[in-house]
PyMOL Python script that loads the backbone (N, CA, C, O; Angstrom):
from pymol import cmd

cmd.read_pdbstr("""\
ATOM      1  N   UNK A   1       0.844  -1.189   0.000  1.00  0.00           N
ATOM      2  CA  UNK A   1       0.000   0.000   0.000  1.00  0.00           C
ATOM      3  C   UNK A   1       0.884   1.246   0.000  1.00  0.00           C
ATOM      4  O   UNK A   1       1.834   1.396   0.769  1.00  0.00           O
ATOM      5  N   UNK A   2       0.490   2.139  -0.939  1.00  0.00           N
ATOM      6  CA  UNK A   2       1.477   3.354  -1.160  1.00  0.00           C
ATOM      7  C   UNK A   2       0.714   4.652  -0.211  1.00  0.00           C
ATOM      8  O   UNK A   2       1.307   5.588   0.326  1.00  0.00           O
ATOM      9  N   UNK A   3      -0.902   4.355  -0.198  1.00  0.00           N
ATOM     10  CA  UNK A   3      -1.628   5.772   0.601  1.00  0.00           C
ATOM     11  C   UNK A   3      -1.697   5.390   2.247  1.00  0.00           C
ATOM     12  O   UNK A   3      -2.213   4.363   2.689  1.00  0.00           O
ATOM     13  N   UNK A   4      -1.234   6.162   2.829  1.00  0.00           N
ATOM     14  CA  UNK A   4      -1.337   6.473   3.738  1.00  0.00           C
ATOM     15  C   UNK A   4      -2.436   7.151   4.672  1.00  0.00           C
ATOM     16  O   UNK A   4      -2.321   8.317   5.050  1.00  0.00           O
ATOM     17  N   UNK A   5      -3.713   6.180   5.081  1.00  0.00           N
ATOM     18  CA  UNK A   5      -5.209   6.473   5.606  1.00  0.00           C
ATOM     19  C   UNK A   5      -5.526   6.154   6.767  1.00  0.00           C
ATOM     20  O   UNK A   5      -4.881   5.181   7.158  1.00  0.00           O
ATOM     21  N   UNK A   6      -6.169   6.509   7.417  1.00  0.00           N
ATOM     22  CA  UNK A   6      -7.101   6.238   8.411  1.00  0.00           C
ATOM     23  C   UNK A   6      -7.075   4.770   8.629  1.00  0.00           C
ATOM     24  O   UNK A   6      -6.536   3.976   9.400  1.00  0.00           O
ATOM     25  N   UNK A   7      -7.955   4.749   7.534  1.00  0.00           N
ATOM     26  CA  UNK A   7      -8.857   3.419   7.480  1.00  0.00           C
ATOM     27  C   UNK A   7      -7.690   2.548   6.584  1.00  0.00           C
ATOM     28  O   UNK A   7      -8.177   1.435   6.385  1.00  0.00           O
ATOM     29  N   UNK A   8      -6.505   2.627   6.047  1.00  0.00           N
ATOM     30  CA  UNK A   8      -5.558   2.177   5.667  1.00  0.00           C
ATOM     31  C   UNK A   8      -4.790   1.192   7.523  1.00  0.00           C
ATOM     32  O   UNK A   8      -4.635   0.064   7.992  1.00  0.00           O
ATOM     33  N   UNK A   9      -4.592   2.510   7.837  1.00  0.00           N
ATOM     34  CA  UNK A   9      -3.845   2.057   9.042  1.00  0.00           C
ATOM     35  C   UNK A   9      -4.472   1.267  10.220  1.00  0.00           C
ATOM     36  O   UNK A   9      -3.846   0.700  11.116  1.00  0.00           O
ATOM     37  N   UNK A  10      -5.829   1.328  10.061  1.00  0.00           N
ATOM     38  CA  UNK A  10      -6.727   0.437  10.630  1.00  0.00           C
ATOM     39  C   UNK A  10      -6.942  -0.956  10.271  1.00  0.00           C
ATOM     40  O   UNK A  10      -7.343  -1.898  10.954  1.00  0.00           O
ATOM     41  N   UNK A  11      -6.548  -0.874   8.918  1.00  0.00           N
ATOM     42  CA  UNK A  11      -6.669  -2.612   8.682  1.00  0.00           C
ATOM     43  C   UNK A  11      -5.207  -2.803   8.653  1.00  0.00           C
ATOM     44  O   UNK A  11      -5.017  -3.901   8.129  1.00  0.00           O
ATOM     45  N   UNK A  12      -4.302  -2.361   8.907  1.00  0.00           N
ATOM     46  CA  UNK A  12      -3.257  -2.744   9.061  1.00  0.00           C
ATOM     47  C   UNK A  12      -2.934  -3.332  10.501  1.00  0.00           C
ATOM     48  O   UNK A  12      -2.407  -4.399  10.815  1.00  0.00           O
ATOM     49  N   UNK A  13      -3.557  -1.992  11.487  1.00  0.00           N
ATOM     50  CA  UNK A  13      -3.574  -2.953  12.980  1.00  0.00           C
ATOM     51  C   UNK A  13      -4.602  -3.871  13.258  1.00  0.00           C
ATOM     52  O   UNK A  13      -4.482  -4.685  14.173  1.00  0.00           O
ATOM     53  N   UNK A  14      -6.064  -3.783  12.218  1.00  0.00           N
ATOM     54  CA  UNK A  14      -6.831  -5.101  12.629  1.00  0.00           C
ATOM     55  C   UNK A  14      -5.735  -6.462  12.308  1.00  0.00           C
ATOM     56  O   UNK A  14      -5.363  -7.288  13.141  1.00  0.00           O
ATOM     57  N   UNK A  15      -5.496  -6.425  11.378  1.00  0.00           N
ATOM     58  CA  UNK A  15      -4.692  -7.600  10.207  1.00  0.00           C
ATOM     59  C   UNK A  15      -3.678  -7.747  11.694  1.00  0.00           C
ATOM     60  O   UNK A  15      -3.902  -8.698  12.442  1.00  0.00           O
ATOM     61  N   UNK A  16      -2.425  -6.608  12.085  1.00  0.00           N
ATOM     62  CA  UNK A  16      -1.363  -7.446  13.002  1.00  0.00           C
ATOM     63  C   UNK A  16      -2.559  -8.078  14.080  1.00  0.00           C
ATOM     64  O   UNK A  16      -2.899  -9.199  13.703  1.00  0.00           O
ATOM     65  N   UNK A  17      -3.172  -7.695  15.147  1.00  0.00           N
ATOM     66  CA  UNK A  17      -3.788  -8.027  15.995  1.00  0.00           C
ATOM     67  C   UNK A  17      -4.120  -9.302  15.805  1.00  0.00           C
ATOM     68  O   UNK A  17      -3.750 -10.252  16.495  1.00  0.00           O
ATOM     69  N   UNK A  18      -4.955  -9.332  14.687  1.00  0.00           N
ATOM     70  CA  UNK A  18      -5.380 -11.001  14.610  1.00  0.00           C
ATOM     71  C   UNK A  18      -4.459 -12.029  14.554  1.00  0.00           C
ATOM     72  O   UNK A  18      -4.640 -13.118  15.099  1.00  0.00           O
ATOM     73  N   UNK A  19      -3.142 -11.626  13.699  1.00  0.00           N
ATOM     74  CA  UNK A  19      -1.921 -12.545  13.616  1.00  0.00           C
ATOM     75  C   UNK A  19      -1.525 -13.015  14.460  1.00  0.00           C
ATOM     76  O   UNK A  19      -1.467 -14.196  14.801  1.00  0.00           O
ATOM     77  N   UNK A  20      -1.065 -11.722  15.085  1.00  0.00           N
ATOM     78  CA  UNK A  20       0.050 -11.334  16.965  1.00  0.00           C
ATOM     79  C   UNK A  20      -0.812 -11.495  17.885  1.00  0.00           C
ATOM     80  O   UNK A  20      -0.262 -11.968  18.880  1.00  0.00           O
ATOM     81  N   UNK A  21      -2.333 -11.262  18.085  1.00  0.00           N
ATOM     82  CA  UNK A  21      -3.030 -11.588  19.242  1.00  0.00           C
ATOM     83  C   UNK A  21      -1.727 -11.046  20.709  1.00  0.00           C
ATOM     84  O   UNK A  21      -1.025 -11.620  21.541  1.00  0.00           O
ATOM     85  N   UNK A  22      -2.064  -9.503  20.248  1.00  0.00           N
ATOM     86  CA  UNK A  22      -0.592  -9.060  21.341  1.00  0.00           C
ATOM     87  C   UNK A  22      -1.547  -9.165  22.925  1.00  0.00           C
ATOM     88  O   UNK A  22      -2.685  -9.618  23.047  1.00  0.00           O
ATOM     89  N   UNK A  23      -0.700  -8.620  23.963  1.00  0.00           N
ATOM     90  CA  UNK A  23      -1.413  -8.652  24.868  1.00  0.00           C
ATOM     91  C   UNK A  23      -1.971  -7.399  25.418  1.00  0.00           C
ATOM     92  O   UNK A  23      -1.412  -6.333  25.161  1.00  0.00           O
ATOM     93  N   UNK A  24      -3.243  -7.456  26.303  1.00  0.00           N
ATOM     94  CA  UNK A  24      -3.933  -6.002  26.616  1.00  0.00           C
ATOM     95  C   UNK A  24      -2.838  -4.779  26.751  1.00  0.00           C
ATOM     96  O   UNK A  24      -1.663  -5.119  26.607  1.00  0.00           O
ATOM     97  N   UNK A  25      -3.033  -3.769  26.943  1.00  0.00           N
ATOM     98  CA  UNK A  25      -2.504  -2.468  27.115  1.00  0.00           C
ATOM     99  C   UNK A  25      -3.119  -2.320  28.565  1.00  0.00           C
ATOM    100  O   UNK A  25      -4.342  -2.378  28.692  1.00  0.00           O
ATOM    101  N   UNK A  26      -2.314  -2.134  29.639  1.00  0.00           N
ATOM    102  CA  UNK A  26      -2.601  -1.703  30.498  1.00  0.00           C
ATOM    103  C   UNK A  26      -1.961  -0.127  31.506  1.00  0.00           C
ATOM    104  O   UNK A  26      -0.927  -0.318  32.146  1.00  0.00           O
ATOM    105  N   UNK A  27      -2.342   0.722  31.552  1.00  0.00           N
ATOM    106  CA  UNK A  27      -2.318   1.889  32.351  1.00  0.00           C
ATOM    107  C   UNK A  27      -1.399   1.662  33.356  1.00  0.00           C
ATOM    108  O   UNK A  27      -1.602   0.828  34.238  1.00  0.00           O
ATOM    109  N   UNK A  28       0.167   2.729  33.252  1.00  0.00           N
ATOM    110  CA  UNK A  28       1.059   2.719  34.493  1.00  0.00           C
ATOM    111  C   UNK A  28       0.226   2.768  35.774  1.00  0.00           C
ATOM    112  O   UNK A  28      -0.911   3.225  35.649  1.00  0.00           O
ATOM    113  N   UNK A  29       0.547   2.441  36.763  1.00  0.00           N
ATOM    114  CA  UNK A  29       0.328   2.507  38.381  1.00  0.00           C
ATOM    115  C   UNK A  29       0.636   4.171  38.595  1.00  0.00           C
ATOM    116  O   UNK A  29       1.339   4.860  37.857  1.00  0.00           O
ATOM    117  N   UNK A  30       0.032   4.541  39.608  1.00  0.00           N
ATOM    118  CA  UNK A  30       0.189   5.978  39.949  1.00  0.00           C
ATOM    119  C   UNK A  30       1.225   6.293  40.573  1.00  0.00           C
ATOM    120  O   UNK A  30       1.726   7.417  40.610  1.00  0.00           O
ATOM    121  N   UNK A  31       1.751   4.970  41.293  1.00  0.00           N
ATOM    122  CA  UNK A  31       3.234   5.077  41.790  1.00  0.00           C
ATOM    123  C   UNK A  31       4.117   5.288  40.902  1.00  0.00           C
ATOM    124  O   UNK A  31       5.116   5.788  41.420  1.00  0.00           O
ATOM    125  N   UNK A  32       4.255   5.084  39.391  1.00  0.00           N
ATOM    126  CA  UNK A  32       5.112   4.581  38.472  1.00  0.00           C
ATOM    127  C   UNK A  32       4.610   6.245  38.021  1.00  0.00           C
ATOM    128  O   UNK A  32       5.500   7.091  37.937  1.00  0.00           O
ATOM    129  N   UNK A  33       3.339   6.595  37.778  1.00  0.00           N
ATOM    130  CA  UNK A  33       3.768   7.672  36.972  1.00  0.00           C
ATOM    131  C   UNK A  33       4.104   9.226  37.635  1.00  0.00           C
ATOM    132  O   UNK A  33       4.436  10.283  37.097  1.00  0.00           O
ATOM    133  N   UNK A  34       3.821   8.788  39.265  1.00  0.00           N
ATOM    134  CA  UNK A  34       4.242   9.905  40.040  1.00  0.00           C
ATOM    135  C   UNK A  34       5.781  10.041  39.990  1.00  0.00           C
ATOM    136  O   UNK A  34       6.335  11.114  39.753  1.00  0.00           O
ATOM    137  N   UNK A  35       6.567   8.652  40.275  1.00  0.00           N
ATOM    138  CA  UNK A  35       7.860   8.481  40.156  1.00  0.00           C
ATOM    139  C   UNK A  35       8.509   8.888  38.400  1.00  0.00           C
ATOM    140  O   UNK A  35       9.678   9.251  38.275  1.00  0.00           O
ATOM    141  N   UNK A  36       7.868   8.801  37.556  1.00  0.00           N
ATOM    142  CA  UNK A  36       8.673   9.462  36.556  1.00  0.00           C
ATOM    143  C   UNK A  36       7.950  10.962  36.361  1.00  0.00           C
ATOM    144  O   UNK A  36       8.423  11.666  35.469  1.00  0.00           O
ATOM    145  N   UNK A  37       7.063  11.381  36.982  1.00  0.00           N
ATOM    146  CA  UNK A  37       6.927  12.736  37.210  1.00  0.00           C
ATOM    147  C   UNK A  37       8.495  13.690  37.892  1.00  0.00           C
ATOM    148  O   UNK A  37       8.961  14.710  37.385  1.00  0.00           O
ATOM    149  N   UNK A  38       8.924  13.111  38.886  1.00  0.00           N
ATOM    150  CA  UNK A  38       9.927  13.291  39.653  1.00  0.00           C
ATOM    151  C   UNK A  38      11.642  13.192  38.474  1.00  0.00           C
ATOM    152  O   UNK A  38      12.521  14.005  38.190  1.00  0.00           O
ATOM    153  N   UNK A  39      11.393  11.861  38.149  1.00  0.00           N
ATOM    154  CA  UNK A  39      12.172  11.996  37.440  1.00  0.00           C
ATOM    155  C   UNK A  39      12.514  13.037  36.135  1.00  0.00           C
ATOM    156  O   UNK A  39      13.575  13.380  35.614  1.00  0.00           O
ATOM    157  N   UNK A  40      11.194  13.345  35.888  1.00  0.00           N
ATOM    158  CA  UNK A  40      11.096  14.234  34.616  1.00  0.00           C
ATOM    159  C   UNK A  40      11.646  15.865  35.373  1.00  0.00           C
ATOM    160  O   UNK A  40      12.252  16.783  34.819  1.00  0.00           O
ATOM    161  N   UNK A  41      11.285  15.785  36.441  1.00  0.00           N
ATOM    162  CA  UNK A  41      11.651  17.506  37.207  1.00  0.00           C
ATOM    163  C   UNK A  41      13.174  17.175  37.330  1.00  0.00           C
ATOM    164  O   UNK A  41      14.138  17.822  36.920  1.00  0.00           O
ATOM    165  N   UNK A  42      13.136  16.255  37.855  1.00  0.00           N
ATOM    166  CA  UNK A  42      14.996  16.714  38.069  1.00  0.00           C
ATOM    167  C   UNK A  42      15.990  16.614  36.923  1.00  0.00           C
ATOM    168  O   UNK A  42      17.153  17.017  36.896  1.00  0.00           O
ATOM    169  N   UNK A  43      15.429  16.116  36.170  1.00  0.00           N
ATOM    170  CA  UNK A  43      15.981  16.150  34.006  1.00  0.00           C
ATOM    171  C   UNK A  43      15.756  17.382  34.109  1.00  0.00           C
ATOM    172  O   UNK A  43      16.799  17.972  33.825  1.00  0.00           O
ATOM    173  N   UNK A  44      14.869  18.157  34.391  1.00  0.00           N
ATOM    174  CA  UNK A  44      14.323  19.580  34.090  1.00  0.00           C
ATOM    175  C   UNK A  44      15.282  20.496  34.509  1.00  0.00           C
ATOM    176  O   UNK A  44      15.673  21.496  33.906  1.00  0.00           O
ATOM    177  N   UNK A  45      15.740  19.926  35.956  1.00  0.00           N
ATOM    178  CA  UNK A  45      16.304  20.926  36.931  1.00  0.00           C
ATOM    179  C   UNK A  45      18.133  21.282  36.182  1.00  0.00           C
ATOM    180  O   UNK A  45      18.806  22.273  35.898  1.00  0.00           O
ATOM    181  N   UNK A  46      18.305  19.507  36.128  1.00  0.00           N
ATOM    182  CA  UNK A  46      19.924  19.168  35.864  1.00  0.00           C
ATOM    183  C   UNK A  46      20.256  20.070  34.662  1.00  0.00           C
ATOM    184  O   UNK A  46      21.343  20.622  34.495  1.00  0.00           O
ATOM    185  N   UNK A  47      19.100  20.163  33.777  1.00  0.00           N
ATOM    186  CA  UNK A  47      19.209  21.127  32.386  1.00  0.00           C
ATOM    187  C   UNK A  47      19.094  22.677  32.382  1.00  0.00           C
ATOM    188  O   UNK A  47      19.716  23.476  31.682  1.00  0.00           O
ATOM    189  N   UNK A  48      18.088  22.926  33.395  1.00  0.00           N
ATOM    190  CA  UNK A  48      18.598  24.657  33.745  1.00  0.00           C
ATOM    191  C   UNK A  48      19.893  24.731  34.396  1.00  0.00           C
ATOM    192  O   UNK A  48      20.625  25.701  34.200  1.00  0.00           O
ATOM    193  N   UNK A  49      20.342  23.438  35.421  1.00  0.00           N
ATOM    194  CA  UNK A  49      21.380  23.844  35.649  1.00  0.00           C
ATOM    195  C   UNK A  49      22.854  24.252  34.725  1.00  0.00           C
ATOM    196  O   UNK A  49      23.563  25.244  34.892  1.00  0.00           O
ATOM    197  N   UNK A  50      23.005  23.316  33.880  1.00  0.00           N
ATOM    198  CA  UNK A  50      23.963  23.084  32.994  1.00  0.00           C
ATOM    199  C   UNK A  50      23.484  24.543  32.019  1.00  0.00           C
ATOM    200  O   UNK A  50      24.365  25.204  31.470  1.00  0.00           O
ATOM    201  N   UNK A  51      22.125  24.896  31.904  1.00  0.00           N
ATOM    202  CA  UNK A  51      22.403  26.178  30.865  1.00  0.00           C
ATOM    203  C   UNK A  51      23.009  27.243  31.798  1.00  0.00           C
ATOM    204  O   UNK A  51      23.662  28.079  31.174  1.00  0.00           O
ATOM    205  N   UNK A  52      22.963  27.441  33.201  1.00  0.00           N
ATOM    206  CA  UNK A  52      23.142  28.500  33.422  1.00  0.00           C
ATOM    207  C   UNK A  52      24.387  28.540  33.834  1.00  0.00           C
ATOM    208  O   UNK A  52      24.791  29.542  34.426  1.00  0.00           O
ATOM    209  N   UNK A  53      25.388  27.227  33.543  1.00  0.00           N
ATOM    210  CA  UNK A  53      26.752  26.840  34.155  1.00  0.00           C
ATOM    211  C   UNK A  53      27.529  27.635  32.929  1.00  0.00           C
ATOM    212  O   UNK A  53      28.554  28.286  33.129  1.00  0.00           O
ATOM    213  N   UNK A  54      26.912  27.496  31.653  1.00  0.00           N
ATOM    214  CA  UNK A  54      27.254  27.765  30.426  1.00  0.00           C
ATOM    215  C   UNK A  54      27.281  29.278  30.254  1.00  0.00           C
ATOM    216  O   UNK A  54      28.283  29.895  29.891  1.00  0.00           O
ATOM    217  N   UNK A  55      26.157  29.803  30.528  1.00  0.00           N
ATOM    218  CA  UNK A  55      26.409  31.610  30.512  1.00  0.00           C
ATOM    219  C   UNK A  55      26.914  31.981  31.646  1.00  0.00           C
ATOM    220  O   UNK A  55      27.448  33.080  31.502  1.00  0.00           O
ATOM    221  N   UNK A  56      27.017  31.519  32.899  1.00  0.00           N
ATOM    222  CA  UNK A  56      28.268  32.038  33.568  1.00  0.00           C
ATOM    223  C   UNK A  56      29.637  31.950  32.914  1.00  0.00           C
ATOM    224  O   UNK A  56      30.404  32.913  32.880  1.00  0.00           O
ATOM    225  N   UNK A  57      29.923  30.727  32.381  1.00  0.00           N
ATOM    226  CA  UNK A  57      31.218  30.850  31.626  1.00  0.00           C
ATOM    227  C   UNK A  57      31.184  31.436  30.372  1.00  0.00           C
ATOM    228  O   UNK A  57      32.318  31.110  30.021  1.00  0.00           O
ATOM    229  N   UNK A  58      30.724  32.077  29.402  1.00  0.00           N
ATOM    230  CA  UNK A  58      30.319  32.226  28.772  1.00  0.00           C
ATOM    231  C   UNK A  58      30.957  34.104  29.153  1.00  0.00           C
ATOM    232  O   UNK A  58      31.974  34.581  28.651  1.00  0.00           O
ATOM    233  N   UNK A  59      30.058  34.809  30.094  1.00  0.00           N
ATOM    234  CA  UNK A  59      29.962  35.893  30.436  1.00  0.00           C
ATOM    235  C   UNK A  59      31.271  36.077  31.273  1.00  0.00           C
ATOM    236  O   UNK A  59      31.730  37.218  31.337  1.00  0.00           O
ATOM    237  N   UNK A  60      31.896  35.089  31.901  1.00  0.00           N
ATOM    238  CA  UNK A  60      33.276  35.049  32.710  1.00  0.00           C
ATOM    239  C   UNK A  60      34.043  35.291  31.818  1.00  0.00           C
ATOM    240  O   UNK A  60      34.795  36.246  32.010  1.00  0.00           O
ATOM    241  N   UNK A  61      34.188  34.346  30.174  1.00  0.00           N
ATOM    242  CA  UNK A  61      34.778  34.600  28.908  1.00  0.00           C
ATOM    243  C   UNK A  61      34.947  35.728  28.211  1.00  0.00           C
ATOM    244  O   UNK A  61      35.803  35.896  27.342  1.00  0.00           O
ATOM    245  N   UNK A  62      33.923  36.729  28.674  1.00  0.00           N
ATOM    246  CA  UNK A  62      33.674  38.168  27.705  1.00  0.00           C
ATOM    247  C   UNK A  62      34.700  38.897  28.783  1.00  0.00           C
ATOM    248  O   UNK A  62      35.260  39.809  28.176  1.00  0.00           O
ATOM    249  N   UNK A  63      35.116  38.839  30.043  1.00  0.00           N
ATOM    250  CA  UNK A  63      35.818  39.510  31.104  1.00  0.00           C
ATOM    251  C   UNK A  63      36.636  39.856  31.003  1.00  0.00           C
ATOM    252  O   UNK A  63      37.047  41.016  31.038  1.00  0.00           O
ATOM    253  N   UNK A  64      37.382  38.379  30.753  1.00  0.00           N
ATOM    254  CA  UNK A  64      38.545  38.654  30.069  1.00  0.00           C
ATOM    255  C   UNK A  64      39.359  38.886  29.283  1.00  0.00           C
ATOM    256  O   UNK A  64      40.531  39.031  29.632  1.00  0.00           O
TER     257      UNK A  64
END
""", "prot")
cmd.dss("prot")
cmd.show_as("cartoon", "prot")
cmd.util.cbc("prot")
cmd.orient("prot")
């Protein structure tokens, strides 16, 4: 198939499903998604940190 549809991509996942018979999809635990909540802030944090490590040196660089 060259078009790219809706209803293209729908019989494409009816068709795997019936083959693969994968297993249910089930919803992280609230523990799991509170804990990569956390994780996602301190990625957040480590990255303002490192930008602002950069324009201090950066602005230390113009000093001299």
């Amino acid at each position: 198939m060259r078009n790219k549809t809706d209803r293209a991509d729908a019989s494409l996942l009816a068709r795997f499903c019936t083959a693969m018979r994968p297993s249910l999809w089930t919803p992280p635990s609230a523990e799991w998604r509170e804990l990569r909540g956390w994780v996602d802030r301190l990625q957040a944090l480590k990255d303002m940190h490192q930008q602002e490590s950069n324009r201090l040196e950066a602005h230390t660089a113009t000093l001299t």
